[in-house]
C-alpha positions as CSV (number, residue, x, y, z in Angstrom):
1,X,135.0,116.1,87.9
2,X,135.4,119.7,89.8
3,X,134.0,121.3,92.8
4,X,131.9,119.3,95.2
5,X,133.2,118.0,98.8
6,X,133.8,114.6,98.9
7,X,131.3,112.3,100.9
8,X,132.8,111.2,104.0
9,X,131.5,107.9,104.2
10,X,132.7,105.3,102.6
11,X,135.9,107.0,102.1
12,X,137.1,104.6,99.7
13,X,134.3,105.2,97.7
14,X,133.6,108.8,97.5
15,X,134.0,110.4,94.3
16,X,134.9,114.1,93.7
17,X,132.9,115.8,91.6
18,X,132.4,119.6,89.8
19,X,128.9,121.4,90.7
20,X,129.4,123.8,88.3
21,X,132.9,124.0,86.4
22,X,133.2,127.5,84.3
23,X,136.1,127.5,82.1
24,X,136.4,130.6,80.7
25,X,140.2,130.7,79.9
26,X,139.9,127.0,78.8
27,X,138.9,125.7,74.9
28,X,137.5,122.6,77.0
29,X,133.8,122.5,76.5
30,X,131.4,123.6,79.5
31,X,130.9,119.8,80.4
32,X,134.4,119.3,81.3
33,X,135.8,119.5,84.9
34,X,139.2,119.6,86.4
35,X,140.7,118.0,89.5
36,X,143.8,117.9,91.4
37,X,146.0,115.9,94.1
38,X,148.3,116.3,96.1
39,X,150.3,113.8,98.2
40,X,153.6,113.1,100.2
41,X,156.1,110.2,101.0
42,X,158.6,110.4,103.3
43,X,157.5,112.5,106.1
44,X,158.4,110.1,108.8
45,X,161.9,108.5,108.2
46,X,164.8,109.9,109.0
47,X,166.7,109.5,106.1
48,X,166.5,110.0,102.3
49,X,164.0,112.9,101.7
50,X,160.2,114.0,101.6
51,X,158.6,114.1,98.6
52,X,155.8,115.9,97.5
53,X,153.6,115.4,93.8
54,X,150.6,116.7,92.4
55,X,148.4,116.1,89.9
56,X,146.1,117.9,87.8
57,X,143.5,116.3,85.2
58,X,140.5,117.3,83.4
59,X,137.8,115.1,82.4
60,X,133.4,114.4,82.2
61,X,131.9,116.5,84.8
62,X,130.7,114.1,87.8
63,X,131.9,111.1,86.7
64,X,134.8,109.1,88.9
65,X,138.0,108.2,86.7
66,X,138.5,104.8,88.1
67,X,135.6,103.7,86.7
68,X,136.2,105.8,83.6
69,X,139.4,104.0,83.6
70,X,138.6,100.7,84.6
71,X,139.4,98.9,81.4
72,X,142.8,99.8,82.1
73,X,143.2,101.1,85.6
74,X,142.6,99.0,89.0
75,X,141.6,100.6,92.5
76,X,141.2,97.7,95.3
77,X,143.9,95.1,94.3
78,X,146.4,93.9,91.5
79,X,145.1,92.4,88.3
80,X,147.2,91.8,85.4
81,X,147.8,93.5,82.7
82,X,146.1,96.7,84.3
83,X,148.2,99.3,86.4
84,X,146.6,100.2,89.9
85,X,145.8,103.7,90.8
86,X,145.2,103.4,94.9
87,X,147.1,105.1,98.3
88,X,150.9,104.1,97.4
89,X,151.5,101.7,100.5
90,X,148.8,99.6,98.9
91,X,150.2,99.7,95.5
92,X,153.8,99.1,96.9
93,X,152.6,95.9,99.0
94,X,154.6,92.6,98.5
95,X,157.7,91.6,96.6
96,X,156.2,93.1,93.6
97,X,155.2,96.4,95.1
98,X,158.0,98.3,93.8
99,X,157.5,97.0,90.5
100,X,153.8,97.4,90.3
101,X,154.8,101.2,91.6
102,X,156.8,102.1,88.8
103,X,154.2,100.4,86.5
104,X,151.9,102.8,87.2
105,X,153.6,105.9,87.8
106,X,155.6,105.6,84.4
107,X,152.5,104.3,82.5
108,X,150.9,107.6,83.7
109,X,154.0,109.6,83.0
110,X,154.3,108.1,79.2
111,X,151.0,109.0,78.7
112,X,151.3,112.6,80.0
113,X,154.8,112.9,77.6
114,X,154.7,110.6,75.1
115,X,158.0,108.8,76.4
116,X,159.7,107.2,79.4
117,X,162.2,109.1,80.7
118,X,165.8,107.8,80.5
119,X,167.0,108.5,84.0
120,X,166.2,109.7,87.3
121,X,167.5,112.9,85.9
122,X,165.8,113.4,83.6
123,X,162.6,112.9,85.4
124,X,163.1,115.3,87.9
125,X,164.0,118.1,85.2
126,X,160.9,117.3,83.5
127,X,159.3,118.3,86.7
128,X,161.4,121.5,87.2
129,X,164.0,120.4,89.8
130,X,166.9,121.6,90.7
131,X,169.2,119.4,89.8
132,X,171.9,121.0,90.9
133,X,171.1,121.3,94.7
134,X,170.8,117.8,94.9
135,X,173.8,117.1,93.4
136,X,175.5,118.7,96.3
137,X,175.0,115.4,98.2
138,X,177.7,112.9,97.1
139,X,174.8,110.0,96.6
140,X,172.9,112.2,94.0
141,X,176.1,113.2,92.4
142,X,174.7,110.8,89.4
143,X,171.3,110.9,88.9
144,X,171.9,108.8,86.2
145,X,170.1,106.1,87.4
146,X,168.5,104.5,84.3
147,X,164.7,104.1,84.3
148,X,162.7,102.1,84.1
149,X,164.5,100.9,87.5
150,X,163.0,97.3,87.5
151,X,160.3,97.5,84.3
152,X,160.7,96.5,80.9
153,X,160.7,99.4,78.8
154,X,158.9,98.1,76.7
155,X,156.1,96.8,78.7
156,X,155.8,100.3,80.2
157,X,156.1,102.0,77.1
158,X,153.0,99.7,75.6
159,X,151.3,100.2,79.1
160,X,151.4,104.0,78.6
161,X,150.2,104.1,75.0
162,X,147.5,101.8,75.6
163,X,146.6,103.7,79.0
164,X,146.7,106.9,76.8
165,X,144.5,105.8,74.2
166,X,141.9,104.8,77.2
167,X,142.4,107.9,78.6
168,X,141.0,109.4,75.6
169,X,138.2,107.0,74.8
170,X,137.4,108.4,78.4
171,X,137.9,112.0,77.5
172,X,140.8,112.2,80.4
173,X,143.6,114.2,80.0
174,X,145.8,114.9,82.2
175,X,147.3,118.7,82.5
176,X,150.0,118.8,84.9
177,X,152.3,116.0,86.8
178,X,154.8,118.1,89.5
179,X,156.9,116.4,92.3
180,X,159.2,118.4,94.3
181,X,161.8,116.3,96.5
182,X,163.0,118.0,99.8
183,X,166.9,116.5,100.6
184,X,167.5,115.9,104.1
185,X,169.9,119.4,103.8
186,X,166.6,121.7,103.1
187,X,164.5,119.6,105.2
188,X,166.8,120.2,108.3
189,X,167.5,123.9,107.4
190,X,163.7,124.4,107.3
191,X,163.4,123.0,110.8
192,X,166.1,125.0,111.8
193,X,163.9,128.5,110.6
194,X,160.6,127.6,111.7
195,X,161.0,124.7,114.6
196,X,157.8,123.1,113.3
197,X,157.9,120.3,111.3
198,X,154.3,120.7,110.3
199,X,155.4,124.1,109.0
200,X,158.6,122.2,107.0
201,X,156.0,119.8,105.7
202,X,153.4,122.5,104.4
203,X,155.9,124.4,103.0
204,X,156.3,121.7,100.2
205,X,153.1,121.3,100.0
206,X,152.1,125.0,99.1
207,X,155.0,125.2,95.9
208,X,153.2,122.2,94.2
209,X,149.6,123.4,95.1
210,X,150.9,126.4,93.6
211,X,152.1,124.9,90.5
212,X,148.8,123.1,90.2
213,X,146.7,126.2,90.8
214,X,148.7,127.6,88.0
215,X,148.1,125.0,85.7
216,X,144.1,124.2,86.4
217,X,142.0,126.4,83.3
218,X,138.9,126.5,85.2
219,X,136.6,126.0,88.6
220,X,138.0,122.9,90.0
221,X,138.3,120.8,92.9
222,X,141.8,120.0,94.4
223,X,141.9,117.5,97.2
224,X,145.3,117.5,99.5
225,X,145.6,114.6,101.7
226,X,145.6,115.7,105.3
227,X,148.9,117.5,106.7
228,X,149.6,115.0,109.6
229,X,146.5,116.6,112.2
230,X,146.5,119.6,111.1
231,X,143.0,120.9,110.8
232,X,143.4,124.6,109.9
233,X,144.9,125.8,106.4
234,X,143.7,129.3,105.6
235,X,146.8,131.3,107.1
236,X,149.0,129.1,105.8
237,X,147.5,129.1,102.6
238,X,147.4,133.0,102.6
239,X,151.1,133.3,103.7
240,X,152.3,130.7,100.6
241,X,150.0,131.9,98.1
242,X,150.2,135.5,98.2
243,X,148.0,138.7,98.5
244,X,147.1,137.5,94.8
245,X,144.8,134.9,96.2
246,X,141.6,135.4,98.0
247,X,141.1,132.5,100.5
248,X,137.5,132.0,102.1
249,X,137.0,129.1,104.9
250,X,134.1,126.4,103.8
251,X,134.6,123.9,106.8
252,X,137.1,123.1,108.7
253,X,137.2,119.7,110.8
254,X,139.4,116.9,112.1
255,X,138.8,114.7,108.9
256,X,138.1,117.6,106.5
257,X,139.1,121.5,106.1
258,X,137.9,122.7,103.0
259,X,138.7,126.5,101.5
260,X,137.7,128.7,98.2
261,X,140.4,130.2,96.3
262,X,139.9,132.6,94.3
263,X,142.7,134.6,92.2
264,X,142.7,138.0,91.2
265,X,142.3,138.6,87.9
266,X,140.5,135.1,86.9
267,X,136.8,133.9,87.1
268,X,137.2,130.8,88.5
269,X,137.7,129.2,91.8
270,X,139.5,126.5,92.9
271,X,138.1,124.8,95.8
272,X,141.2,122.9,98.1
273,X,140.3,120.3,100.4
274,X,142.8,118.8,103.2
275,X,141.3,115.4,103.4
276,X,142.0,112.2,105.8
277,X,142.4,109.7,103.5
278,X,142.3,111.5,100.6
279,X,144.5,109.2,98.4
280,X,141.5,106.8,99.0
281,X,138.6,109.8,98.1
282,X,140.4,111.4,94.7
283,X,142.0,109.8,92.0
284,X,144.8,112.9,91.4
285,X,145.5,112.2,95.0
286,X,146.1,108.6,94.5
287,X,147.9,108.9,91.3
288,X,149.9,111.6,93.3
289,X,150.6,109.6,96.1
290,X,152.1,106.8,93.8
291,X,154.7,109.1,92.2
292,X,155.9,110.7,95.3
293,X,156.8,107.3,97.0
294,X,158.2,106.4,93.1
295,X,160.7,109.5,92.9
296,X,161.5,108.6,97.4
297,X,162.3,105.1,96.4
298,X,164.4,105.9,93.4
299,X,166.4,108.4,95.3
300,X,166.5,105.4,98.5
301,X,168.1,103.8,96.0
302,X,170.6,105.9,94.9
303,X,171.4,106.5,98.3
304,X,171.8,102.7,99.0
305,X,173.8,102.2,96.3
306,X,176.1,105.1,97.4
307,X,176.8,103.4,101.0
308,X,176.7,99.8,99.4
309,X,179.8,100.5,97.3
310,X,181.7,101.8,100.7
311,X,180.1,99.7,103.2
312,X,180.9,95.9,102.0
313,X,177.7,93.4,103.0
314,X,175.2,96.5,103.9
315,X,171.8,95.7,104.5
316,X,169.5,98.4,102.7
317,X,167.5,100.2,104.4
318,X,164.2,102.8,103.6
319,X,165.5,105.2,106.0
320,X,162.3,104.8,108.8
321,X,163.7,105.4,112.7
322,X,164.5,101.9,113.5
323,X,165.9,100.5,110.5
324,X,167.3,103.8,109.5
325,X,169.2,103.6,112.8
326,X,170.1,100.6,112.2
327,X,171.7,101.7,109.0
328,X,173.8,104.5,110.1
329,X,174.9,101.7,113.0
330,X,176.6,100.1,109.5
331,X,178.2,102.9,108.3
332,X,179.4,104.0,111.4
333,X,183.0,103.8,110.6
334,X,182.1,106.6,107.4
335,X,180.4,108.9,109.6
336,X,183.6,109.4,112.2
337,X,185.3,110.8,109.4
338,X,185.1,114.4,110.0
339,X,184.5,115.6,106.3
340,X,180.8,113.5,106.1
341,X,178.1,115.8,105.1
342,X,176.2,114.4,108.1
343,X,173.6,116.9,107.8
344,X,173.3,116.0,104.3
345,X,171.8,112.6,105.8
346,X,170.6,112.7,108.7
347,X,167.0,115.1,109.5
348,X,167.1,117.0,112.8
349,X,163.4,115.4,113.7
């Protein structure tokens, strides 16, 4: 795993690869390469909020991890007693999707940790969020919400250890799982500075491909999907990552932009590509991918649950434009009151 574009047809079965990993501040050996994903949910609706994770993850140089993984791990569909790593709409298809989901988000997670987290709480701290800004909306008050959400603990807990014990066999390890939620308040006050929701949505972006550029030991390859059709990154890039960083421009096109990074002071280079699909071309990206729509749903939840208690008979929602109009249709009667946090609910686009 490391450094080489991604082949851009098939998609779904391109695999990332390292040319030449170095990894001079690592005690990995020189055949080891690193990866990284990152992903979103939640750019589109208009309520609940976006989430962004990443995910960094080191392993045998040129070799794809689903097929590393494979006793263990699915791609194209569900089979039992295996969690699937895949673009999170496909995991989350059907009445079992949200099950299947947290399967294999907290399988991933208890391998990473060595537990299940207790709560929604506690998961997000793990991650370094601020807990505290998001308990200035009302319906994250209590992030209590006790995880797994619809998993036996057990089952996940035996998932994870036997996942983690194939990960190993494998030579896998993961280094580094971040998510950062936006709340509908920062989402809207983001807007409100830059007038861009492209810019809104990068911004998110750029703090976890941060974290992960942080976290990555050596030369390695970290594929983004695709910021809605954005095709060029390098400004942006420059602007979020600092004067520390030294940005050169590979390729740039309408499926794939693809940029060196280098960082004063270190070796190595991380090579970043923005990628259609890319949930379907990198495993980090796909395992990314499921944990951001994980941590959106639990917080849909929370916010459902909120209303629910207020609003008697309410139909849930996921917060997308018609059915999240729908929604606030429902509530109507709570949002007259002149004390709502509507902006706490609500985005501006």
């Amino acid at each position: 795993m490391g450094a080489r574009e991604p082949a851009m047809a098939p998609p779904a079965s391109a695999t990332i690869a390292a040319e030449t990993p170095t990894l001079d501040t690592s005690e990995k050996t020189p055949d080891t390469g690193l990866l990284a994903g990152v992903d979103e949910a939640g750019l589109g609706p208009i309520l609940g909020p976006l989430v962004v994770a990443g995910v960094a993850m080191a392993g045998p140089r040129s070799l794809d991890p689903w097929k590393l993984l494979n006793r263990r791990v699915s791609r194209n569909r569900h089979r039992k007693g295996l969690v699937r790593v895949a673009d999170s709409k496909k995991v989350k298809q059907g009445k079992h999707g949200f099950l299947r989901l947290e399967q294999t988000v907290l399988s991933f997670w208890g391998a990473f940790h060595g537990d299940i987290p207790a709560n929604v709480g506690d998961l997000l701290a793990a991650c370094g969020v601020d807990a505290t800004r998001l308990a200035a909306c009302p319906w994250y008050g209590d992030l209590e919400l006790a995880l797994p959400h619809l998993g036996n603990r057990d089952e996940i807990e035996l998932s994870a250890h036997t996942l983690g014990l194939c990960m190993a066999d494998a030579g896998i390890e993961l280094l580094h799982l971040a998510v950062r939620p936006v709340d509908v308040e920062e989402f809207n006050a983001s807007i409100l500075k830059t007038d861009n929701k492209s810019d809104t949505h990068f911004e998110a972006y750029s703090d976890v491909i941060g974290r992960l550029l942080a976290a990555l030991p050596g030369d390695a390859h970290l594929v983004a999907d695709r910021c809605g059709g954005r095709v060029h990154y390098a400004g942006a890039l420059r602007r979020s990552l600092g004067s520390g960083h030294h940005i050169r421009t590979a390729s740039e096109s309408s499926h794939l932009s693809t940029y060196d990074v280098h960082r004063e002071g270190n070796d190595h280079s991380v090579r970043i590509s923005f990628a259609a699909r890319g949930e379907d071309r990198s495993f980090p990206t796909a395992l990314a991918s499921c944990m951001a729509k994980y941590v959106r749903e639990l917080m849909m939840v929370m916010i459902n649950n909120w209303f629910a208690e207020r609003v008697p008979d309410l139909k849930r929602t996921a917060g997308y434009y018609v059915d999240g109009n729908r929604f606030l249709q429902d509530i109507g009667p709570l949002l007259e009151d002149a004390a709502f946090p509507v902006g706490q609910l609500i985005r501006s686009r």
